[in-house]
C-alpha positions as CSV (number, residue, x, y, z in Angstrom):
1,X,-20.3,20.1,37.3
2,X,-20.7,17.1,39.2
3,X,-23.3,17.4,42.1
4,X,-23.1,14.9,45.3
5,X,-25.6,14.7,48.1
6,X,-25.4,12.8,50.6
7,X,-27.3,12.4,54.7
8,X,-26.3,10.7,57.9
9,X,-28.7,7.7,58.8
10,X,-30.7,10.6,61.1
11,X,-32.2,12.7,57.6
12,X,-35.1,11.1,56.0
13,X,-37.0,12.0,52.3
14,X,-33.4,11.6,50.3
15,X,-34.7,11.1,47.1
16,X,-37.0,14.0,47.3
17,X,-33.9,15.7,48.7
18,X,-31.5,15.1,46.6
19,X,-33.8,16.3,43.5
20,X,-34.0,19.7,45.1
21,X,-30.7,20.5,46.5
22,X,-28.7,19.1,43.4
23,X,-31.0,21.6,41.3
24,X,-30.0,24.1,44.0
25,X,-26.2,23.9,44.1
26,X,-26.4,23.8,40.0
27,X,-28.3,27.6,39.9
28,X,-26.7,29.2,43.2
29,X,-23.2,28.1,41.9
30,X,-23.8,28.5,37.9
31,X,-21.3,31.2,37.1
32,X,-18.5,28.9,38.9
33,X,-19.4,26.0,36.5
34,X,-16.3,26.4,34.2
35,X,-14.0,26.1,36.9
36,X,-16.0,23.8,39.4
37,X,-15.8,20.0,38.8
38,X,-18.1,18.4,41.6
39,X,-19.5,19.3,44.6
40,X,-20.0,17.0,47.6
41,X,-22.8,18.3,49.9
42,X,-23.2,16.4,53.5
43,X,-26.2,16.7,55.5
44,X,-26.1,15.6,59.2
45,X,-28.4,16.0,62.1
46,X,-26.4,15.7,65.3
47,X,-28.4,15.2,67.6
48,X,-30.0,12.4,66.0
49,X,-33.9,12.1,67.4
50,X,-33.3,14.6,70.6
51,X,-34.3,17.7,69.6
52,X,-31.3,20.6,69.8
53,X,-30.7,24.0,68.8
54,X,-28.6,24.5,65.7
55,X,-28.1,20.7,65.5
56,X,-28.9,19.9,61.4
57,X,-25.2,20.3,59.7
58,X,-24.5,20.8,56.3
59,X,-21.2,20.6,54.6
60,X,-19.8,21.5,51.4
61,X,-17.2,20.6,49.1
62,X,-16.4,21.7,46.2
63,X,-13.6,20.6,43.6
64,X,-12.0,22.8,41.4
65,X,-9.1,21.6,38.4
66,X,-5.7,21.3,39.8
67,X,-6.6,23.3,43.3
68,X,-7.5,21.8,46.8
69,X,-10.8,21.3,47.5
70,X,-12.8,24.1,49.4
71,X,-15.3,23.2,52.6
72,X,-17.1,24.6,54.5
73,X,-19.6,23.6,57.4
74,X,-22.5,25.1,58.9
75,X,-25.1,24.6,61.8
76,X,-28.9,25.6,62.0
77,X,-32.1,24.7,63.1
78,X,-33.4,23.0,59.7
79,X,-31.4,21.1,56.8
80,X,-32.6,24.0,54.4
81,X,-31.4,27.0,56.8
82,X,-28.2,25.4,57.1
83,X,-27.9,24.7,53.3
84,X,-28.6,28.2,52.3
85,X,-26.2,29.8,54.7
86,X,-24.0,27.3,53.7
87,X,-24.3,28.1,49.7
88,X,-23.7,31.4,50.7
89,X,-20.3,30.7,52.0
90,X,-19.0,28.6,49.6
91,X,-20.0,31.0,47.3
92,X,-17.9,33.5,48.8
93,X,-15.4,31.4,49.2
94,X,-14.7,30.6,45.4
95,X,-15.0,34.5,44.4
96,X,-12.2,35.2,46.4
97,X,-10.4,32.2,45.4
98,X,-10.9,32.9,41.9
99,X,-10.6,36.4,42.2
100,X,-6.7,35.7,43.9
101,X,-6.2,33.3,40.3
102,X,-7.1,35.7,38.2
103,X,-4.7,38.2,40.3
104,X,-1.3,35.7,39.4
């Protein structure tokens, strides 16, 4: 599995960053690595320097053999609040996606 971070100009510390969350995405999403092929995660703060509630974005992609890729987007108050609930989702998302494969 392929693992893609990536910031807007507003999120500082990338290599630092990048380190951790790739080494995130490859344990939270470890039982999905037969079937997942990369995974794009986007990081965003909206607001840019003004300070705003919710306002640090994460999105994530994930890419799966001969399927459409799956995103989903969420908003919190830090990058690491929003890339946890965000996991969470995605995680979600590809059991029930697999579990509707393995149904056909």
């Amino acid at each position: 599995m392929l693992v893609q971070i990536n910031t807007d100009k507003n999120i500082e510390g990338f290599s630092r960053m990048n380190d951790f969350f790739t080494e995130e995405v490859k344990k939270e999403l470890a039982r999905f690595d037969d079937k997942v092929t990369r995974v794009e995660v986007h990081f965003g703060d909206e607001n840019s320097t003004k300070f705003g509630k919710d306002d640090k974005r994460c999105t994530i992609e994930v890419r799966m053999e001969k399927k459409n890729p799956i995103a989903i987007t969420t908003h919190a108050e830090t990058i690491e609040k929003s890339f946890y609930e965000a996991i969470e989702k995605i995680k979600r998302s590809l059991g029930t996606t697999l579990e509707k494969m393995r149904a056909h």
